[in-house]
N, C-alpha and C positions, 0 to 999 in steps of 0.2 A: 337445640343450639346448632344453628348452618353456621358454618366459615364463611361459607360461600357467601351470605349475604352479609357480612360486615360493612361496616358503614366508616371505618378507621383504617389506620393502616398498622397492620398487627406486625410488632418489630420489640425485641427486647429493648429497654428502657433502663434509664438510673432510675433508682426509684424517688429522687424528688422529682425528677422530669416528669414520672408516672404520677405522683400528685397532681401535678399541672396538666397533665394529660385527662385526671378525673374530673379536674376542676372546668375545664372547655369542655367535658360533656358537659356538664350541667348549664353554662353559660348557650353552650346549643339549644337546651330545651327549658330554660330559664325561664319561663312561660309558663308552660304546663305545670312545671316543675312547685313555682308558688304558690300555680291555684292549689293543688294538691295541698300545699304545708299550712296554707292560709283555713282551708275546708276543716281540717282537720285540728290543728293548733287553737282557732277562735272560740268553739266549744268547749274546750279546755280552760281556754283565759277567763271565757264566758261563768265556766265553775268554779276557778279558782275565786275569783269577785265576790260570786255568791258567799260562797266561805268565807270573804273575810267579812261581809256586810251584814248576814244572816246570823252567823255563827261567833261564839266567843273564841273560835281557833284559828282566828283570822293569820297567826303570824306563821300559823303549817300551809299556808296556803300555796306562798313561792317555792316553800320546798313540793308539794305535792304536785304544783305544776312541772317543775323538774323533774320529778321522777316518773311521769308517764307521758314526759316530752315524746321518746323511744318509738310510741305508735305512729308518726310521721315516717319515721324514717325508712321502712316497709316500702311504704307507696312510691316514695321517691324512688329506694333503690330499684324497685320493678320498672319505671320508668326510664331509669338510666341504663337497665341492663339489658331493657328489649328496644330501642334506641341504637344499642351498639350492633345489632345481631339484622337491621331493617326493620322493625316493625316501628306504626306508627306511635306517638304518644299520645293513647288513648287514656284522658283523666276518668270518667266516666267508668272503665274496666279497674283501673285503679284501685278510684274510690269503694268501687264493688267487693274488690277482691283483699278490703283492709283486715276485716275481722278474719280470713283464713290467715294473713300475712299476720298477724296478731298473733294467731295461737302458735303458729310456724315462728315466730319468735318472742314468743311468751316468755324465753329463759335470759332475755335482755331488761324484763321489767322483773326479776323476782333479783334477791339479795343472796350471792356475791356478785352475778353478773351486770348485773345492775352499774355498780363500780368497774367495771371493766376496760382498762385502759385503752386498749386497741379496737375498741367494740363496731368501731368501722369498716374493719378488717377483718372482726369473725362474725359480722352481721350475713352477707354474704356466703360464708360457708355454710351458716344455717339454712337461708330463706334459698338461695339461689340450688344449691346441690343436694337439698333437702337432707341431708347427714342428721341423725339421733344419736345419743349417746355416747358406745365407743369408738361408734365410726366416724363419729365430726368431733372426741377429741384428736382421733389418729390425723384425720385429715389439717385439722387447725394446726397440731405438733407438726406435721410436714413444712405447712405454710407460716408457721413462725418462727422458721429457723431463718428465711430471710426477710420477713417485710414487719415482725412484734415490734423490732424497736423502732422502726421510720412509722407504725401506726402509734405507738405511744407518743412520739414526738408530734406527732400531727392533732393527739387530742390534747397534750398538752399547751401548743400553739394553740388549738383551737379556743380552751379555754381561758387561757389569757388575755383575746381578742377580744373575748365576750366580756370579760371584767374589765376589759380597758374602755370599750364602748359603753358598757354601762355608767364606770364613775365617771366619763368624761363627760356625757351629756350633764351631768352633778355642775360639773367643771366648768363647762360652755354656760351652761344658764349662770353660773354665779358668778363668771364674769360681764354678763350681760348688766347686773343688777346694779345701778348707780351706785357709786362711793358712801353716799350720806346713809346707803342701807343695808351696804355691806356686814357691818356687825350686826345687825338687829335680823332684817327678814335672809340676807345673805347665809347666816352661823343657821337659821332655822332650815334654810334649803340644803345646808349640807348635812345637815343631821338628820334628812330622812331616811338614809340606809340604814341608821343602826336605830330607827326609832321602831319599838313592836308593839307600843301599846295603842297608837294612831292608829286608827282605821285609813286614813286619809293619805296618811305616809306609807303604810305599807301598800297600799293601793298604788300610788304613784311608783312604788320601788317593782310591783309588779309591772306593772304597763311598760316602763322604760325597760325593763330585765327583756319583756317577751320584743320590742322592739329590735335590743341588740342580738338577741341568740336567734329572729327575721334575719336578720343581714347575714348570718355565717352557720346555720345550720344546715343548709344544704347543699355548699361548698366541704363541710365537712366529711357528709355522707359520700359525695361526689370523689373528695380524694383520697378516703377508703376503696371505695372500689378500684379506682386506678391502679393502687397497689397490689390491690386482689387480681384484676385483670393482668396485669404486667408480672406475679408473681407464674400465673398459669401459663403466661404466654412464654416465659422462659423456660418450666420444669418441664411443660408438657408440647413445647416447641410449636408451638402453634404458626409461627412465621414459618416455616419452614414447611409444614401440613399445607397453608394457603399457598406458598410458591408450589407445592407440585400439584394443589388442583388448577392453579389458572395456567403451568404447562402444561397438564392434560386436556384442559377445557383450547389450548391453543394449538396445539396435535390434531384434536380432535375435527377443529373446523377446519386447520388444514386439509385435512385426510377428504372432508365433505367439499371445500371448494377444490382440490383436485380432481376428484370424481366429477363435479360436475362441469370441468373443463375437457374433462376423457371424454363424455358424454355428446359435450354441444361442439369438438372441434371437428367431424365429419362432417355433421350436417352445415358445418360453416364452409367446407372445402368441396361441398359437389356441385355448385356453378361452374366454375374453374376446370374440374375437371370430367366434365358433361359430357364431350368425345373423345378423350381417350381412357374412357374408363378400363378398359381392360389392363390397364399397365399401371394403375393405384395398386401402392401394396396396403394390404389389409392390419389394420394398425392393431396392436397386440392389446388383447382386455386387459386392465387395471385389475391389478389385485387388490381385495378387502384387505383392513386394516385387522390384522391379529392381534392386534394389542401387546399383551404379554403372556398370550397362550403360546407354551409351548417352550416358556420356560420354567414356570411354577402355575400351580392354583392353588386356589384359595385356603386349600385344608394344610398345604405345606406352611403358606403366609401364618397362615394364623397358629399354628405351632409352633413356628419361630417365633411369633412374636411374643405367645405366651412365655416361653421360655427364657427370652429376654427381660422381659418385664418380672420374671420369678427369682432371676439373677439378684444377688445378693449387692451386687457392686453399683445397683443402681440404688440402693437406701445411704451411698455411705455421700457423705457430703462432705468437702474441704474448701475453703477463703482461704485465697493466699493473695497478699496484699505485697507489690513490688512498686520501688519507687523509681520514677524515670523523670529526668528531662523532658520537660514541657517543651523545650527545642531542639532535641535532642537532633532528629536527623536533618534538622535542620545547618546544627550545627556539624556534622559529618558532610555536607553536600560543601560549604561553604570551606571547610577546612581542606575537603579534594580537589575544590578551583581554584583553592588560592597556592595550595604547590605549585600549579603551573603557569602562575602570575607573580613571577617578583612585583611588579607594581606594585600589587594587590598586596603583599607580602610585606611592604617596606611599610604602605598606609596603615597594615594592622600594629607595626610595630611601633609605628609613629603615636597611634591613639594611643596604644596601651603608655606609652610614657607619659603622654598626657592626665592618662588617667590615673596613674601611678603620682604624678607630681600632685594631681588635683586632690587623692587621696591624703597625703603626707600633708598639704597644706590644710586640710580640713583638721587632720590631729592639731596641728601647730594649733591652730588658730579655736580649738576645741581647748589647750592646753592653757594660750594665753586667758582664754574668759575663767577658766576657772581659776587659775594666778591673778585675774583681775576681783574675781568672787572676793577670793581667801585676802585678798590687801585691804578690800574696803567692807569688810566686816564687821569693822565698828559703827557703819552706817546702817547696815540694815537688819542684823543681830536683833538689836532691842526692836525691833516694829514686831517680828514672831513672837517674841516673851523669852529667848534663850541668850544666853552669855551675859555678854555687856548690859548693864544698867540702862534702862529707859529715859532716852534724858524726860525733864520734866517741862512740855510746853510751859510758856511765859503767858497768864494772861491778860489781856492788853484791852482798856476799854477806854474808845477816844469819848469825850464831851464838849463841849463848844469850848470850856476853861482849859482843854488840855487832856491830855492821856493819866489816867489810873490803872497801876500795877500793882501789885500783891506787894513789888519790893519798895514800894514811896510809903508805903503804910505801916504804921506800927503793928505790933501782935496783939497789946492791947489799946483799941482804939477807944472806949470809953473813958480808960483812966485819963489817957494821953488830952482827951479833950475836958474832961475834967481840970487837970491840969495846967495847960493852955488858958481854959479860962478864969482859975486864982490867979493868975500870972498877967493878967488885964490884956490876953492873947486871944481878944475875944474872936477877930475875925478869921483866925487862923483855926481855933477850934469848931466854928460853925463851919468853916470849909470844909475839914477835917472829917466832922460828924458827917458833911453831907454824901462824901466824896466816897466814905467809909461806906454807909448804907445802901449806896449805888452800885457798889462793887462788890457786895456780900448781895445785894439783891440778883446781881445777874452770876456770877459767879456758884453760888451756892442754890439757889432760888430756881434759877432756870430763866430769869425774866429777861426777854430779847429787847435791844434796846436799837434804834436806828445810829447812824452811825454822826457824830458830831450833837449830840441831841443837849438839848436844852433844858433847863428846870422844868418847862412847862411838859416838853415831852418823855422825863423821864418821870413823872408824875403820872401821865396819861398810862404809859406803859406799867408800873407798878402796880395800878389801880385796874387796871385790864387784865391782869396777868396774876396778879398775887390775891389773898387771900385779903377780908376785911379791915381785919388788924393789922397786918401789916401796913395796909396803904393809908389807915388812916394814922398808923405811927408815924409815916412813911409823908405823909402831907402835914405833919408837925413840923419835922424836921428841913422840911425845902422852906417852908413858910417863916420859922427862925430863919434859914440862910437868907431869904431873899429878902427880905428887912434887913439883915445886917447889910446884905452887900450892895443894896441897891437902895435901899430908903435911909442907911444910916442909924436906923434905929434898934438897938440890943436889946432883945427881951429880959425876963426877969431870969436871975437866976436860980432862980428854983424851978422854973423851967426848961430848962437847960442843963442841972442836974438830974432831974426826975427823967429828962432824955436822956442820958448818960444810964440811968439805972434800968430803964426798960429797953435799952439799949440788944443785951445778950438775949433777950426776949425774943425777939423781933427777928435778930441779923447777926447773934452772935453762934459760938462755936466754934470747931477749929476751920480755919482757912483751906 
């Protein structure tokens, strides 16, 4: 690992920034990066297939593909981390170097780690720094004291994305699916994710699954490392290591283009002074660059530095979170110009009353809507179900003869037309009867009627709408009306009582 050749600019980060910092690497070598996941994931999908098609375990297949998804993510990270450092993104070295990156993180595919929340984040301490046992958990405890929870949040996210992409494509096709087939092939298309006895469904819940964890597996790899990267570059200062090699590396060519300007400025200056050379003074040699011999070496440096690094006070770690104004000195610069601006002075005073009346007037006027609430809450009370009584809509059905309402109607309308008709009220009780079964048909029934409608069309609609017997009760009773009221002729009465009695059959009940 050279500094030197970084290909980034190494600078402590937040660590969501450092997400989005891991997520533009991979978007740099976005390329490489899916032959890789495609090379490798396809033989996988390719097995899992097998298993459901060959085998009766077809419904362990999406989970088996899940769980040794983990062998991608190897190759990618190697990808991304020698990418960072200068070297090319060679797939080919990659792909070569999967089954050593394999056994180097075999403890990502065995059970607990396997579930591993942050596993993007200690993927890297394994594969990249090659750490075993107590040494990569001391190392991981170091680096989870600041980046465990911003990587669990990130697999968390991660997985949510993938479950979102997954049922939406569910979501997108069954909006696609015409109306007329929504209930029938539409309820079959959503029910392939829970269906496990289908070969056909569970095949399809695979292919769509490896689709969407395509799109965001190796964005996710991508802003693990970020975090890893950005974690190193703060504990172990790494910005601060690159500023002093590229001020050494610019010392350093100083020191060389001076020398060779010591070098070439005589023989630039002996034309000129060709006759009277005896009176040049002799320019003094350039002294070599000593570096920093001469106030330590190397065996002092590295003493100190062990001894710093043994120092106790560099394990202790403190977060102290303080809260500041987002303008704050902002607001200090403008409050020191404006002392010596009355103008200035008089405009702030001026707003603030403005702003002050504006405030007072929003309470007011916050005050009257809720005094306007509380007055007409006998209006809107009953629409939620709380206080006040619901009043009871009126329903209202026009006919060509006039409107029928619940309240022109008797309770009981058979007797009534019974009734009526002992009383030689013949055409009052076939009105009655018709007028009655029209109004219990749409009322109680459901049956839509056009508006103004006529015997012929509420016949049509009955008979469209309602049930056999009804409409042929239902063409009884318009066919008596429409003889009395139009041909003048009264059928029998015992047809017209026999209506009356099959009457509650048909249309009767409570209103």
């Amino acid at each position: 690992m050279d500094l030197n050749n970084v290909t980034v600019e190494m600078r402590p980060r937040s660590e969501w920034e450092a997400v989005d910092f891991g997520a533009r690497m991979v978007r740099r070598d976005a390329a490489a990066i899916y032959r890789i996941w495609f090379a490798i994931t396809l033989p996988l999908l390719l097995l899992s297939v097998a298993v459901v098609i060959f085998t009766p375990y077809g419904t362990l297949a999406l989970f088996l593909y899940w769980w040794f998804e983990p062998l991608a993510d190897g190759p990618i990270l190697r990808i991304i981390s020698r990418r960072l450092f200068g070297e090319d993104a060679d797939v080919r070295s990659a792909l070569r170097a999967t089954p050593r990156l394999l056994l180097r993180n075999l403890i990502f595919l065995l059970p607990p780690y396997r579930f591993h929340m942050a596993r993007s984040t200690a993927m890297p301490v394994t594969q990249l720094e090659g750490l075993r046992g107590d040494a990569r958990r001391a190392r991981a405890k170091v680096l989870n004291i600041r980046i465990s929870n911003y990587g669990m949040g990130v697999t968390l996210a991660y997985h949510h994305l993938v479950l979102a992409l997954y049922l939406g494509v569910f979501l997108i096709i069954f909006a696609l699916i015409p109306t007329a087939y929504q209930d029938s092939l539409g309820m079959d298309w959503l029910n392939i994710p829970l269906q496990s006895s289908d070969r056909w469904a569970v095949l399809m819940s695979l292919c769509i699954f490896y689709v969407a964890q395509s799109a965001l597996q190796p964005w996710f790899v991508g802003a693990g490392f970020g975090l890893y990267i950005n974690c190193r570059t703060q504990l172990e200062a790494w910005d601060i290591e690159v500023a002093f090699r590229r001020l050494v590396q610019r010392r350093a060519a100083g020191v060389v283009a001076g020398l060779a300007i010591a070098c070439l400025l005589p023989l630039a200056m002996l034309p000129d002074n060709a006759v009277a050379q005896g009176d040049v003074e002799t320019p003094m040699p350039a002294r070599e660059d000593s570096g920093f011999v001469g106030y330590w070496n190397d065996d002092d440096a590295r003493s100190a530095v062990n001894a710093a690094l043994a120092n106790d006070a560099l394990r202790q770690y403190q977060e102290t979170e303080v809260w500041k104004p987002i303008n704050a000195k902002d607001d200090e610069v403008n409050a020191s110009r404006s002392s010596s601006n009355a103008f200035q002075n008089a405009l702030i005073g001026i707003g603030k009353f403005f702003s002050y009346l504006i405030e007072f007037g929003l309470w007011i006027l916050l005050a009257a809507l809720l005094c306007l609430i509380f007055v007409t809450r006998g209006r809107w009370l009953p629409y939620i179900g709380f206080g006040l009584p619901k009043p009871q809509k009126t329903r209202r059905i026009v006919l060509s003869g006039g409107e029928v309402t619940a309240e022109s109607l008797p309770a009981d309308i058979p007797g009534e037309v019974a009734r009526l008709w002992r009383a030689n009220q013949t055409r009052d009780a076939l009105s009655l009867l018709y007028r009655g079964s029209v109004f219990r048909a749409v009322a109680k029934y459901g049956v839509r009627l056009p508006e103004s409608a006529t015997e012929g069309l509420c016949l049509a609609a009955v008979t469209d709408q309602a049930d056999s017997e009804q409409s042929d009760y239902f063409a009884r009773v318009v066919k008596a009306w429409i003889l009395c009221a139009y041909g003048f002729r009264n059928p029998d009465e015992s047809t017209v009582l026999s209506m009356c009695t099959e009457w509650p059959k048909h249309f009767g009940g409570p209103q």
